[in-house]
C-alpha positions in Angstrom: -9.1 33.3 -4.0 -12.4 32.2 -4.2 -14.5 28.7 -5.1 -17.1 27.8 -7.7 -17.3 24.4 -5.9 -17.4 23.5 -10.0 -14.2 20.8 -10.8 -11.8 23.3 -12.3 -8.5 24.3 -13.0 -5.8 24.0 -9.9 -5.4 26.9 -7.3 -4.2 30.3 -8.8 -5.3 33.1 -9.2 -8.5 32.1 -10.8 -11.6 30.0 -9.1 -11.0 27.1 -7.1 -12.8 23.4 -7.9 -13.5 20.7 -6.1 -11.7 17.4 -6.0 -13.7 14.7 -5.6 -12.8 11.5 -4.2 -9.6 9.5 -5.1 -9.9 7.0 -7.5 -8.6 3.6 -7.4 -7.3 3.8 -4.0 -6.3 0.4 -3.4 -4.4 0.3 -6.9 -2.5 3.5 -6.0 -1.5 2.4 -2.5 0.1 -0.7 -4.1 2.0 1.2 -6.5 3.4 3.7 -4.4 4.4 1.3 -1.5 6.1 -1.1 -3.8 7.9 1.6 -5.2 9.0 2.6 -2.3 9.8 0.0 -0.4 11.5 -1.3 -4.1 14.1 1.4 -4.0 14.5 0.9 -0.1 15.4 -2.7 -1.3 17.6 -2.6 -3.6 19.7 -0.3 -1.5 19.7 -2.5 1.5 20.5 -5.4 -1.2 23.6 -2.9 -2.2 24.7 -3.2 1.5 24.3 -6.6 2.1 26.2 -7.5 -1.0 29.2 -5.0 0.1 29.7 -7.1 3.4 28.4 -10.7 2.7 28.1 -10.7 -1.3 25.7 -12.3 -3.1 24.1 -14.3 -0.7 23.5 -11.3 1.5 22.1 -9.3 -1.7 19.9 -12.2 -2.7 18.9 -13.1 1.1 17.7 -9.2 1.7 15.8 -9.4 -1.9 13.9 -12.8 -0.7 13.7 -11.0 2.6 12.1 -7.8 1.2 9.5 -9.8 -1.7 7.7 -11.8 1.0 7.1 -8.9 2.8 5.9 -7.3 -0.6 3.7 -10.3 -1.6 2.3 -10.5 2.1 1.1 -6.8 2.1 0.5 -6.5 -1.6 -2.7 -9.6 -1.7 -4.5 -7.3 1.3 -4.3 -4.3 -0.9 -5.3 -6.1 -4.2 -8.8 -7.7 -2.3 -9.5 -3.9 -0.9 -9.5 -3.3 -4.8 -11.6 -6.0 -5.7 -13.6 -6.3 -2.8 -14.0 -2.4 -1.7 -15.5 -1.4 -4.8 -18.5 -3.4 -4.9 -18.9 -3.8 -0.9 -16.4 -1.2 1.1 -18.1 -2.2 4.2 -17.6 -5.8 3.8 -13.9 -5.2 2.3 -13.1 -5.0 6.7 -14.2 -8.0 6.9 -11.9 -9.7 4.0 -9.0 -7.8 5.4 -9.1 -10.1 8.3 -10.2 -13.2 6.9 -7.3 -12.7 4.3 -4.9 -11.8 6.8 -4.8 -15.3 8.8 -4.9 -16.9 5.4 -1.9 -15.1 5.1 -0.4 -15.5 7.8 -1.4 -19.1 8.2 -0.2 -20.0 4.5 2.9 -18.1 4.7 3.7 -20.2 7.5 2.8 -23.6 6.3 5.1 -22.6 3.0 7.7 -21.8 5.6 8.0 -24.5 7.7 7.3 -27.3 4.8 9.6 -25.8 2.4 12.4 -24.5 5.1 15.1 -22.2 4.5 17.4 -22.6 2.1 20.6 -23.7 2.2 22.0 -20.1 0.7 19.8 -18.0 2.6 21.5 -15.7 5.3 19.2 -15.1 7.9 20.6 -11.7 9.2 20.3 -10.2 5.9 17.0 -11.7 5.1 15.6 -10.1 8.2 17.0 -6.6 7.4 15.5 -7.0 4.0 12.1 -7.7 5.6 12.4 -5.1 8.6 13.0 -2.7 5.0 10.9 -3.3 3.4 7.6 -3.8 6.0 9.5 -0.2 7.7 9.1 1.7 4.2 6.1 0.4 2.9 4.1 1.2 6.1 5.2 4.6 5.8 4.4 4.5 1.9 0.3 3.8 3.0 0.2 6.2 5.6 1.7 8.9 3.5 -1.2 7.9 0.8 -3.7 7.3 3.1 -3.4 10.9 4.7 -3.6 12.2 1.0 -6.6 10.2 -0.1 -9.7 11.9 -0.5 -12.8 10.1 0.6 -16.1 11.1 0.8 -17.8 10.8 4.0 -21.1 12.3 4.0 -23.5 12.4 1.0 -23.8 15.2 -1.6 -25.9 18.0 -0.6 -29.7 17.0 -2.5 -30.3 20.1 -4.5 -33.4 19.1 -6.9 -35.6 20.2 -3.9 -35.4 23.6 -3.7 -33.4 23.4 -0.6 -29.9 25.4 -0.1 -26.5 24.3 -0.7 -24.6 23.4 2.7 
């Protein structure tokens, strides 16, 4: 096997290319943990319906799309805000994540629980869901390709690295 370092076809048994970095990472994280942690959901919905009905089954769904909603606004400002300015988008992580935090608790607490919600089911749901779509980014994370050093300068007569 052998490489053109050219973008080419996939590996076989002609030349190899490059892949360059992975595009729209942000936007591809989202999808694949909230589809993930969708199917998770539902299933754990299933459950909760088979032993409380459908309280449990709508508890575990309310359960499950907070924790969605929490973790999906942190991905959607590293899209908007790590294309323009990826060092600053670190920054916005945090500042989002006690606006978060801090939001999602005021809603909480003013609002309170409703009077159909069961809590054991709504906590399953949300131990689901934050359980699956962790290991949803990680898994895309360790298969994102992101360019670290600059491309070698070859105008100058120099040699390829």
């Amino acid at each position: 096997m052998t490489s053109n370092a050219e973008p080419g076809p996939a590996s076989g048994k002609g030349p190899v290319g490059v892949s360059g970095p992975t595009k729209s990472l942000w936007l591809r994280l989202l999808a694949m943990s909230s589809t993930v942690s969708a199917v998770a959901l539902v299933l754990t919905g299933l459950a909760a319906f088979v032993f409380n009905g459908a309280v449990g089954f709508w508890s575990s769904l309310f359960g499950g799309a907070l924790v969605m909603a929490f973790f999906a606004i942190s991905l959607a400002v590293g899209h908007f805000v790590g294309r323009n300015n990826p060092s600053g988008a670190i920054g916005l992580f945090v500042a989002t994540y006690f606006v978060k935090v801090v939001g999602f608790a005021v809603v909480l607490f003013a609002i309170g629980a409703p009077a159909w919600l069961h809590g054991r089911w709504f906590l399953v749901g949300a131990v689901v869901t934050v359980v699956f779509w962790q290991a949803a980014e990680i898994y895309g994370f360790s298969k994102a390709r992101l360019q670290i050093y600059n491309d070698p300068d070859t105008g100058r007569g120099g040699t390829d690295v």
